[in-house]
N, C-alpha and C positions, 0 to 999 in steps of 0.2 A: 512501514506501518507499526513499530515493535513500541510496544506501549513503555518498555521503558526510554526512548527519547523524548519523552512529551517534555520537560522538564529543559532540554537540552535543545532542542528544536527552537522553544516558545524565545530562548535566550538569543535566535539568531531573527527572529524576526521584527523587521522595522516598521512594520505596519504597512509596506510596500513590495513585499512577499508572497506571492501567490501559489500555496503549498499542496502539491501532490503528492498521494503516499500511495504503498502496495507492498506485495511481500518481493523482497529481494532489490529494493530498487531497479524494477525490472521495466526499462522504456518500452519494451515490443509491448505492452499492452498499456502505456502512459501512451503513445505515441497520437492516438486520436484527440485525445485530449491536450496534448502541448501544441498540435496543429490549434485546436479551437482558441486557445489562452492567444496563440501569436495573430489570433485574426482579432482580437478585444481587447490587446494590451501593447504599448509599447514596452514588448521583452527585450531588453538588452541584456539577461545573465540569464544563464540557467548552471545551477548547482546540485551535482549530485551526490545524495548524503545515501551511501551502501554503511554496512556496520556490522560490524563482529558478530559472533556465536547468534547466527542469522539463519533464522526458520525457514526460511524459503530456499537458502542455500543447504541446509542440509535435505530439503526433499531431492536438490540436484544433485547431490552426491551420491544419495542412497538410490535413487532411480538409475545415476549410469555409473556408479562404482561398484552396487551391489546389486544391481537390476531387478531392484524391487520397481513391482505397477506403479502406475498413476493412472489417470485417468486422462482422457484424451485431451480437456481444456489444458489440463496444469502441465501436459508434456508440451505441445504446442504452442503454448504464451509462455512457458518458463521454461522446461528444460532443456530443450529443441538446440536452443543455441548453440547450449553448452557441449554437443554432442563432440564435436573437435580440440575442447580444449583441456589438455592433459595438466592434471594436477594430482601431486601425490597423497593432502587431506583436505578438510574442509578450509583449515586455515587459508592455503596455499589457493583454493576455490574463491575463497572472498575477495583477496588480494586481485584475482585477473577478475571476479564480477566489476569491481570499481574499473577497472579500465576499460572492458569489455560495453558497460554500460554510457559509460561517459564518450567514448567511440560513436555509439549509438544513436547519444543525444544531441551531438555535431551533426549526424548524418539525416537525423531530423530538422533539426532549426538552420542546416545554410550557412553561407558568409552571413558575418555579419551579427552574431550573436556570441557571445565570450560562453563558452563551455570551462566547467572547472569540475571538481569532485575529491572527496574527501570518502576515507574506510573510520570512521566512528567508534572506538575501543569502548564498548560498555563496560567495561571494566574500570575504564579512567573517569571516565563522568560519574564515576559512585553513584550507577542507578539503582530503584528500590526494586529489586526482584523477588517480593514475598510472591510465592505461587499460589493467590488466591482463585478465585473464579474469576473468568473474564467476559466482556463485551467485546464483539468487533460494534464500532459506529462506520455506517456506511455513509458519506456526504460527496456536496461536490466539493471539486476546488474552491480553497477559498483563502485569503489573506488573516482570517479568524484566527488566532491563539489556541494551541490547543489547550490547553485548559482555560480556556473559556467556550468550548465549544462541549468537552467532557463534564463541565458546571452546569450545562445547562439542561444535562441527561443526570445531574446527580453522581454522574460516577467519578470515583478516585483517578485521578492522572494516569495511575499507573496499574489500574485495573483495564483502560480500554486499547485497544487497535483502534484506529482508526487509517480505515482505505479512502482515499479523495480522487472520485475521474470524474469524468461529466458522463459515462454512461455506463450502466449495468452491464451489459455483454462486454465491456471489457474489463470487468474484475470477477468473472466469473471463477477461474480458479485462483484470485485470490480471497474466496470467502471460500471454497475446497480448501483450503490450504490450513485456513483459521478454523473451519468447521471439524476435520479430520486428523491435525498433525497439532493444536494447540489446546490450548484450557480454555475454551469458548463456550462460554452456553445460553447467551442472546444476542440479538445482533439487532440493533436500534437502525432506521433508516432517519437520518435526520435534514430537514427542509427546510432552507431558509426563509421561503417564501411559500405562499398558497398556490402557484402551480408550479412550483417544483415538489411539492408535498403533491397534489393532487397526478402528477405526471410519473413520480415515485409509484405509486401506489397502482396504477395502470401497468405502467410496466412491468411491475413484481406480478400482479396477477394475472398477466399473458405468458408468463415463465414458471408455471407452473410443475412442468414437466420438469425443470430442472431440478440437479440433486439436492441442491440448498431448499429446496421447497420443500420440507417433512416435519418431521414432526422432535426432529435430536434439539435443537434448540428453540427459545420463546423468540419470535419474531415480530417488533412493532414499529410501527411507523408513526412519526413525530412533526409536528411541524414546530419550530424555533419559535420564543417568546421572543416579544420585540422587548 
């Protein structure tokens, strides 16, 4: 979801591309949603793109290298896994997420589906890492550019996160993740259509009680200009 890929990403998509994002390229909570994509799509590839000096990986370090807290979603959709796997820094952490994860997403999709995966050197794609204030955009999957889905909130390429599932309870810690460990301060729901906007906005407001529901960032929900 690290907003400096948008730039990097948008270069691999052929318009035949159906793009999920989250923190850590983390499949255990992709997983409902690649089951739904392979019941609507003929999937023949799935590719996953993990990537350096990576947010979500350094919550897993510092949760079981320095056993600093988390909170129960972001331990059990993210760090849980990692509990057996011994690595001496974060670098050396990224390096087994790529394979650990790409493991994952065979064990999801079956014969029959080409698994591949790639670790992402943000260093090498010379991305724009000014540390201004940021957006998470919350959507679903979708074969959309990302910047053209960030144009149409207005924001800079490299100002937004963007997370893509098909459903809220499974990115619940990765908008913990953005709300508490990055430079987030709104978080746009954005709808392609009038009842996915209208179904958006149900669901957010039966989730009340969750920790994203306060008052640390501005929170709106959008529906997409045709």
């Amino acid at each position: 979801m690290d907003r400096r890929l948008g730039e990097y990403l948008d270069a691999l998509n052929d318009g035949k591309t159906v793009f999920l994002r989250n923190a850590g390229a983390n499949i255990k909570s992709l997983e409902p949603s690649i089951k739904e994509l392979m019941t609507k799509y003929n999937i023949t590839r799935i590719h996953v793109a993990a990537h350096t000096d990576c947010g979500g990986m350094n919550v897993v370090a510092s949760s079981i290298g320095k056993k600093d807290s988390v909170s129960k979603h972001i331990w059990e959709n993210l760090v849980e896994q990692f509990s057996e796997v011994k690595f001496e820094n974060r670098e050396e952490l990224e390096r087994k997420n790529e394979i650990l994860q790409r493991e994952a997403a065979r064990r999801v999709v079956g014969e029959g589906v080409e698994v591949s995966s790639e670790l992402i050197d943000v260093n090498a794609i010379n991305a724009y890492t000014r540390n201004n204030e940021h957006t998470v955009v919350i959507t679903k999957p979708s074969d959309k550019r990302y910047g053209e889905i960030t144009s149409m909130l207005n924001i800079g390429i490299y100002n937004a996160y963007l997370v893509q599932s098909s459903n809220i309870d499974n990115i619940i810690a990765d908008i913990e993740i953005v709300k508490n460990y990055l430079n987030v301060v709104n978080m746009e729901f954005l709808a392609f259509d009038r009842e996915e906007y209208l179904q958006t906005i149900n669901d957010m407001l039966n989730e009340k009680d969750k920790e994203f529901m306060d008052d640390s960032m501005m929170i709106s929900f959008i529906k997409a200009k045709k």
